[in-house]
C-alpha positions as CSV (number, residue, x, y, z in Angstrom):
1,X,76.0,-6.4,-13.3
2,X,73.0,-8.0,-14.3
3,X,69.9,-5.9,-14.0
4,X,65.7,-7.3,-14.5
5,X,63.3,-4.7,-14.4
6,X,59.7,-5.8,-13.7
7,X,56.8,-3.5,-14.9
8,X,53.7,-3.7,-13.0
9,X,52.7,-4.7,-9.4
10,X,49.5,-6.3,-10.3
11,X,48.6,-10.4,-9.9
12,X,51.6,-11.1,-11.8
13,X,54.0,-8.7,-11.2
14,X,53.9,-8.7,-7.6
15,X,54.8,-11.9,-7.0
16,X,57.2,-12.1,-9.8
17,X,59.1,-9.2,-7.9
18,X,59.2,-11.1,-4.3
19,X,60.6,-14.3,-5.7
20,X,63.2,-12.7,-8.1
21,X,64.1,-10.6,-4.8
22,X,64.0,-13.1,-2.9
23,X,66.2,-15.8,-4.8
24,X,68.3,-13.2,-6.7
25,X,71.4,-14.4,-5.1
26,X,70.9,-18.6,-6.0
27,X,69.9,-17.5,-9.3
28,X,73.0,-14.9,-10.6
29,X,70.9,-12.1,-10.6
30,X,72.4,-8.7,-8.7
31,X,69.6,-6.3,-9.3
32,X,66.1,-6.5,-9.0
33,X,64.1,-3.4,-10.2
34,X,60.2,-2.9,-10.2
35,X,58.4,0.1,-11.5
36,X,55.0,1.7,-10.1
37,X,53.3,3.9,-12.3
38,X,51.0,5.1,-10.0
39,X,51.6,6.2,-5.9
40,X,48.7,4.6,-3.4
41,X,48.1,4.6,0.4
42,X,46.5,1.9,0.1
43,X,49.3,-0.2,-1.7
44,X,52.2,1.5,0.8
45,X,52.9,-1.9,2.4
46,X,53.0,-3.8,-0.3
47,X,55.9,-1.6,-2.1
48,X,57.7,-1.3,1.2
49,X,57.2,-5.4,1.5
50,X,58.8,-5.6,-2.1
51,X,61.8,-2.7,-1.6
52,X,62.5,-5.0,2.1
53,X,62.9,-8.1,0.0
54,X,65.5,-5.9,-1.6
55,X,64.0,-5.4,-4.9
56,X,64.3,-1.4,-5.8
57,X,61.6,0.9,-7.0
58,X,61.4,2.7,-9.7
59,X,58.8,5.5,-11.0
60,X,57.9,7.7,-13.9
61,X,60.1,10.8,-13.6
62,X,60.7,13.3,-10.9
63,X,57.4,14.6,-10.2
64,X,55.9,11.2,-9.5
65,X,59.1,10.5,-7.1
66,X,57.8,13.6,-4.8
67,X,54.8,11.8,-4.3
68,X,56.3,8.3,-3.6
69,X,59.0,9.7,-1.5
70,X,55.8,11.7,0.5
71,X,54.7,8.1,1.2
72,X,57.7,7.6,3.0
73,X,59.0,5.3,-0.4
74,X,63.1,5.0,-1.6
75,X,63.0,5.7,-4.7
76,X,66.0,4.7,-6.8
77,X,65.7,5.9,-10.6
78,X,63.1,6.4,-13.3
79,X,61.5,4.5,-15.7
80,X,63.5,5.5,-18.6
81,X,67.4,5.3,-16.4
82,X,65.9,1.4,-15.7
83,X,65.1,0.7,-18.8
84,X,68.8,1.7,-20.4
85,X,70.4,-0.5,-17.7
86,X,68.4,-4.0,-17.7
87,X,68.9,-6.9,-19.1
88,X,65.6,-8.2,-18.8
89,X,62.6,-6.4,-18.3
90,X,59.4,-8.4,-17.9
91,X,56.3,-6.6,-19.0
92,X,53.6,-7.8,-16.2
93,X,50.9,-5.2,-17.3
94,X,48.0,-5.5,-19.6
95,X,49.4,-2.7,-22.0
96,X,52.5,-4.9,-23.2
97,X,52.3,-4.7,-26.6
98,X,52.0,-0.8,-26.7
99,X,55.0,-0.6,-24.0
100,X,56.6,-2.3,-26.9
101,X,55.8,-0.1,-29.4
102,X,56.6,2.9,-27.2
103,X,59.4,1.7,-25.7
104,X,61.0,-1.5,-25.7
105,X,61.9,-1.2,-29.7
106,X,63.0,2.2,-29.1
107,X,65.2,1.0,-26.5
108,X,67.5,-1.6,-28.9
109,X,68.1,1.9,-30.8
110,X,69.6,3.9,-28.2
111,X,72.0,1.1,-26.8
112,X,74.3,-1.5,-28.1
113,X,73.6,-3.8,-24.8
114,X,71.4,-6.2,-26.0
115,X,68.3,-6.8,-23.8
116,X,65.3,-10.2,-23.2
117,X,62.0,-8.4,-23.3
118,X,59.3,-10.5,-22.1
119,X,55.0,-10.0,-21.6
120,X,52.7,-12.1,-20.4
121,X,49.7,-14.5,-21.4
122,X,47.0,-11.5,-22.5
123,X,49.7,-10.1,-25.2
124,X,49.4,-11.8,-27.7
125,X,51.5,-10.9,-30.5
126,X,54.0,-10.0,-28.8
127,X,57.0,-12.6,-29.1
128,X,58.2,-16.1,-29.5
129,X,55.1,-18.1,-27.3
130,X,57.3,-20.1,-24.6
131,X,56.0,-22.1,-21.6
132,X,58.9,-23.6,-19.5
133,X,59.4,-27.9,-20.2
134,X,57.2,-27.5,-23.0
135,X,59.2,-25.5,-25.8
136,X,62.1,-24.8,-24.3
137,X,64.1,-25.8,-27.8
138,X,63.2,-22.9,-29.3
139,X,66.3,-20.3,-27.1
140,X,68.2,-22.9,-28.6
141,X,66.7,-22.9,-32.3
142,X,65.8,-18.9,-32.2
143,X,68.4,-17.4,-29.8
144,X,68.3,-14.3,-31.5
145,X,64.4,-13.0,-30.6
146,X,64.7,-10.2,-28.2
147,X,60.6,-10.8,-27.3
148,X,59.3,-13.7,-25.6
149,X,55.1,-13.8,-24.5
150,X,55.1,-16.7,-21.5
151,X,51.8,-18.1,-22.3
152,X,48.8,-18.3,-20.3
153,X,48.2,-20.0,-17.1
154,X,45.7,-22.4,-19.0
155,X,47.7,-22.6,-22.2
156,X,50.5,-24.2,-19.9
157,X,48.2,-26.6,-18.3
158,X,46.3,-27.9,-21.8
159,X,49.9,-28.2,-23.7
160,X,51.7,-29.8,-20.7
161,X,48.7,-32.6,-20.5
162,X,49.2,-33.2,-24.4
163,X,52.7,-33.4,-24.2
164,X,52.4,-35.9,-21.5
165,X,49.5,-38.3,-22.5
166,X,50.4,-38.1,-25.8
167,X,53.8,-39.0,-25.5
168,X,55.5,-41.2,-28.2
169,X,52.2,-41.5,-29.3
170,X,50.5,-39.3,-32.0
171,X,47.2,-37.7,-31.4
172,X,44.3,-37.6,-33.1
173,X,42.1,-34.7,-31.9
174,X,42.4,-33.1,-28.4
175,X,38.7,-31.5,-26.9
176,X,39.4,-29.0,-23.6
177,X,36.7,-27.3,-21.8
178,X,38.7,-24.3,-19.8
179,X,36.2,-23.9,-16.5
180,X,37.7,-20.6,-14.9
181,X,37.3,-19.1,-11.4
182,X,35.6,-15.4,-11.4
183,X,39.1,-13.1,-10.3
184,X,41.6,-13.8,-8.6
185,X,41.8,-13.3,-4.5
186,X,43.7,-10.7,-5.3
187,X,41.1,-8.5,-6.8
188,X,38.1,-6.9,-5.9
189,X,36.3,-6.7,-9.0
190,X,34.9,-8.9,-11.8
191,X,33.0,-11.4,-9.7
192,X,30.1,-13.3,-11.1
193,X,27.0,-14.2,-9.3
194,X,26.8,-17.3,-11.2
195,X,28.4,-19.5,-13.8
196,X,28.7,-17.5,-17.3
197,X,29.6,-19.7,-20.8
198,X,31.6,-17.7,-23.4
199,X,31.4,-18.0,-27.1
200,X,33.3,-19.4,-29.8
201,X,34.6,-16.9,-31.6
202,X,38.1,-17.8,-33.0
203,X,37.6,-20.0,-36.2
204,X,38.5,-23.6,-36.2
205,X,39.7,-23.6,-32.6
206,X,36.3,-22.3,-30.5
207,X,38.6,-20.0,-28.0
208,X,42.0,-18.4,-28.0
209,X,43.3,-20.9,-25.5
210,X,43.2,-23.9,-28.3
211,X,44.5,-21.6,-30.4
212,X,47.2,-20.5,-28.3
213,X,48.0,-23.8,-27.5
214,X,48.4,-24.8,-31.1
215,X,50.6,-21.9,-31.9
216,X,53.2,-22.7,-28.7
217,X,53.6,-26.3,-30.5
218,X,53.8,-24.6,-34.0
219,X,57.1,-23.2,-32.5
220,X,58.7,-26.9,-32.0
221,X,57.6,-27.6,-36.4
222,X,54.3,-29.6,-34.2
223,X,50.6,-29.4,-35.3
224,X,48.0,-30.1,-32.8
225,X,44.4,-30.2,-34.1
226,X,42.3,-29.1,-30.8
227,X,39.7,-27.6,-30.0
228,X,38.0,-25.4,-26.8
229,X,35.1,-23.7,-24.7
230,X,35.2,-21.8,-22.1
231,X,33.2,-20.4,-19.1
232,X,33.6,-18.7,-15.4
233,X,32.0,-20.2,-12.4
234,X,31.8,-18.0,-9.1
235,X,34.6,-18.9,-7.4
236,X,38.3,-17.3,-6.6
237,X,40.5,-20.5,-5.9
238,X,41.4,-22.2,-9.6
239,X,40.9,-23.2,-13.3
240,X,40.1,-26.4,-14.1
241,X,40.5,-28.2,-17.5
242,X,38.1,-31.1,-18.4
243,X,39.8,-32.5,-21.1
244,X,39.4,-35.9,-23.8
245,X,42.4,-36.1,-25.5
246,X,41.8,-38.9,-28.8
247,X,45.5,-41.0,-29.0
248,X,46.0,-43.1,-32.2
249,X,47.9,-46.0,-30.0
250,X,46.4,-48.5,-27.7
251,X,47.0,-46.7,-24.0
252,X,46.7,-48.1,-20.7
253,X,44.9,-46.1,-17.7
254,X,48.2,-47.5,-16.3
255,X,50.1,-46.6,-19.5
256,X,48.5,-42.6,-18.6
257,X,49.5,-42.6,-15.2
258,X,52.5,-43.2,-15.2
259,X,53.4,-40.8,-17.9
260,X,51.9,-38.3,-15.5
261,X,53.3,-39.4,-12.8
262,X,57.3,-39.0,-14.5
263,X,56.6,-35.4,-15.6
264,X,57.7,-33.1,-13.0
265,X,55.8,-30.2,-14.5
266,X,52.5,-32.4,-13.1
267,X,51.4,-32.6,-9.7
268,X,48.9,-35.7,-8.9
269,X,46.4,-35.6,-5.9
270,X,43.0,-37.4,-5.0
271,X,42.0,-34.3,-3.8
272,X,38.2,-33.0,-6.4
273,X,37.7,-29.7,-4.8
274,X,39.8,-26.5,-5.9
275,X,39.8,-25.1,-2.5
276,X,41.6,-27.9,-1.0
277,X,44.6,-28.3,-3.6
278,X,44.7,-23.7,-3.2
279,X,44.8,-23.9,0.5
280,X,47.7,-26.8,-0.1
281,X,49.6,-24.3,-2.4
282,X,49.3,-21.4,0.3
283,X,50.7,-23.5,3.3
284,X,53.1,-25.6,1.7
285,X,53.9,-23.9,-2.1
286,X,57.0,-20.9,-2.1
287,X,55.5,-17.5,-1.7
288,X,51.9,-19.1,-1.1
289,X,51.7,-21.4,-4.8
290,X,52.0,-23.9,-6.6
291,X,54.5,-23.9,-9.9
292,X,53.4,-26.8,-11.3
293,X,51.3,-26.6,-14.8
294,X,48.8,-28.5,-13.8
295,X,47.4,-30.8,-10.7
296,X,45.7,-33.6,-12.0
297,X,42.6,-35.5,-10.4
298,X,43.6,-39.3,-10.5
299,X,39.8,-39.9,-9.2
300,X,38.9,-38.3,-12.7
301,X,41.4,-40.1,-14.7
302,X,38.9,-42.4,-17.4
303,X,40.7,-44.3,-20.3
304,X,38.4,-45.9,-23.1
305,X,39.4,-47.9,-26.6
306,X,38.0,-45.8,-29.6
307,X,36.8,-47.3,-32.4
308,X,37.5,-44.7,-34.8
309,X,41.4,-43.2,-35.3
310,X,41.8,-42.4,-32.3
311,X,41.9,-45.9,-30.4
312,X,42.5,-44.5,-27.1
313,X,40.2,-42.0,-25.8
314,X,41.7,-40.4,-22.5
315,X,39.4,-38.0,-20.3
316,X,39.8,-36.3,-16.9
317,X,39.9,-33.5,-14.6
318,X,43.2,-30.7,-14.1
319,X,43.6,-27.9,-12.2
320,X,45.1,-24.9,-13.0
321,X,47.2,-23.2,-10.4
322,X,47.0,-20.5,-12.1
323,X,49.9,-17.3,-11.9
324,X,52.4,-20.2,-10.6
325,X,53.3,-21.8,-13.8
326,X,53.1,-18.6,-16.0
327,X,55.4,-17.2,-13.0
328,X,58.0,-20.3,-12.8
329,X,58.0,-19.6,-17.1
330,X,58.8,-15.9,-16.2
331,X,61.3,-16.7,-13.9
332,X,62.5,-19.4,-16.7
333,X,62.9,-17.0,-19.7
334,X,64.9,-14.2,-17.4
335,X,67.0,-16.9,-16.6
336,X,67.7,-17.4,-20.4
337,X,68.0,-13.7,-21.0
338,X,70.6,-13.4,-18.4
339,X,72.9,-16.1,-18.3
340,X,72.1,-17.5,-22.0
341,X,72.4,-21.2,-23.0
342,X,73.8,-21.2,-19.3
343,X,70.5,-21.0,-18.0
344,X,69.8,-24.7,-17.3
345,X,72.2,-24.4,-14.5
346,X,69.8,-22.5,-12.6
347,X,66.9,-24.3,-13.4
348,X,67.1,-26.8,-10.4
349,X,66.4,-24.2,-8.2
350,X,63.4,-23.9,-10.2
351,X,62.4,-27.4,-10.4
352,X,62.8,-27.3,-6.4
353,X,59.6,-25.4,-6.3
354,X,57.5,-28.1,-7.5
355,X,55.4,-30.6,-6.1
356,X,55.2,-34.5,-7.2
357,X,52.0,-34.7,-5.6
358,X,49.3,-32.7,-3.4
């Protein structure tokens, strides 16, 4: 029986639940588990949406199923039975690191059945940085870690352009600018009235996305010197990256685009406005997105001969679709935790979910 339980029903989480429900069967998982801390009338249909996909939902303890169950919810276990049974539980909450503290270690204690505990982007800290087709080496090289943090949304994007511009190449510096939409359509709070620039406040690397982006390659023995700013614009539809990437070979704009263009992980469009390339992802992408790490602009696409180190000098514009990649590295990493080495049998259902261009 193999068992994930998903914690948290929020931007990630939600999704994460419907598509594990929803392709539990193609991906040799039998049980799909979600707990809900908190009951909500106004969040009724979305918990009887996910428990109709046939994921089950599970609660604090008994008191808290009352009030579910008054909802008209199934409720099929608590928190604690879920946790002794699952093979994988993926931490999709903000509050990861003290879930670990509180409970995940705890759990390895009480049980010989060894379990994959995985967190998201914000939770830092937490385990082994991993961002599906980028360093997917390490279950290979550390398939003893227990804790895995799937990186963020824009740590995927950055890494997957270096790894794919760069190439055989070696680069010389790497100069991102992370332009971020307000909240996601999802949420009803933290809009901006206008665009707001952030600070550079993490030494050497300007903001924690470089930095996170650096320590993800420091897991495959790679340094990559980088550097980024960020800011938020009034919007609800994507992240972009601008990005100037320094390469220490001659490069082609040819040369670039055709790396692009044979990495699967990148979808290419002439689309320049975020709202067409969302609206794409909600008509045509598997439960409304797109997987991909990034979407890249060709219009945007500039390659220049340095005169310094770095003799090719390559600039653009890439969008970020954001949950969907941090999703499909979710999805990735509960593969691994489930089925082991074995996992890369189930990964072309994965790759099905991408787009080669939009």
């Amino acid at each position: 029986m193999k068992s994930i339980l998903i914690v948290g029903t929020g931007t990630i989480g939600e999704p994460l639940i419907g598509l594990l429900a929803v392709l539990k069967n193609k991906l040799g998982i039998d049980e799909v588990m979600f707990y809900k801390r908190t009951p909500l009338i106004d969040e009724v249909a979305k918990v009887n949406s996910l428990c109709q996909k046939g994921a089950k939902l599970v609660v604090t303890d008994s008191e808290t199923a009352n009030k579910f169950e008054a909802l008209g919810h199934e409720v099929s276990m608590n928190f604690l039975e879920a946790l002794l049974i699952a093979d994988v539980v993926i931490d999709c909450t903000p509050a990861g690191n003290q879930n670990k503290e509180m409970f995940y270690t705890q759990r390895l204690y009480r049980t010989k059945k060894k379990a994959l505990f995985i967190a998201q982007g914000s939770e830092k800290g937490f385990g082994v940085p991993y961002a599906y087709g980028i360093n997917d080496c390490t279950f290979d090289d550390n398939g003893d870690s227990s804790f895995i943090q799937v990186v963020s949304c824009n740590t995927h994007n950055i890494a997957c352009l270096i790894k794919s511009i760069v190439g055989e190449n070696k680069m010389a510096r790497g100069d991102f600018t992370c332009i971020r939409r307000a909240n996601d359509v999802s949420q009803k709070g933290n809009f901006i009235a206008s665009p707001s620039v952030g600070n550079h406040d993490v030494m050497k690397f300007g903001t924690h996305h470089a930095q996170d982006v650096h320590d993800l390659f420091e897991t495959m023995g790679e340094e990559v010197h980088i550097f980024s700013s960020a800011m938020k614009t009034n919007s609800q539809y994507m992240h972009v990256i601008r990005f100037s990437i320094g390469i220490r070979g001659d490069v082609t704009h040819d040369d670039v685009l055709d790396k692009l263009n044979a990495n699967k992980f990148i979808a290419l469009t002439h689309k320049t406005c975020a709202n067409q390339i969302f609206s794409f992802g909600r008509d045509h992408g598997y439960y409304g997105r797109i997987y991909n790490q990034g979407v890249l602009s060709i219009p945007t696409l500039h390659v220049t001969k340095g005169q310094s180190k770095a003799k090719t000098h390559v600039t653009g514009f890439c969008f970020t679709p954001q949950d969907g990649n941090s999703l499909l590295s979710s999805v990735a990493a509960t593969l691994y935790g489930l089925h082991g080495k074995g996992y890369r049998e189930y990964t072309h259902i994965l790759d099905g979910l991408l787009f080669q261009n939009i």
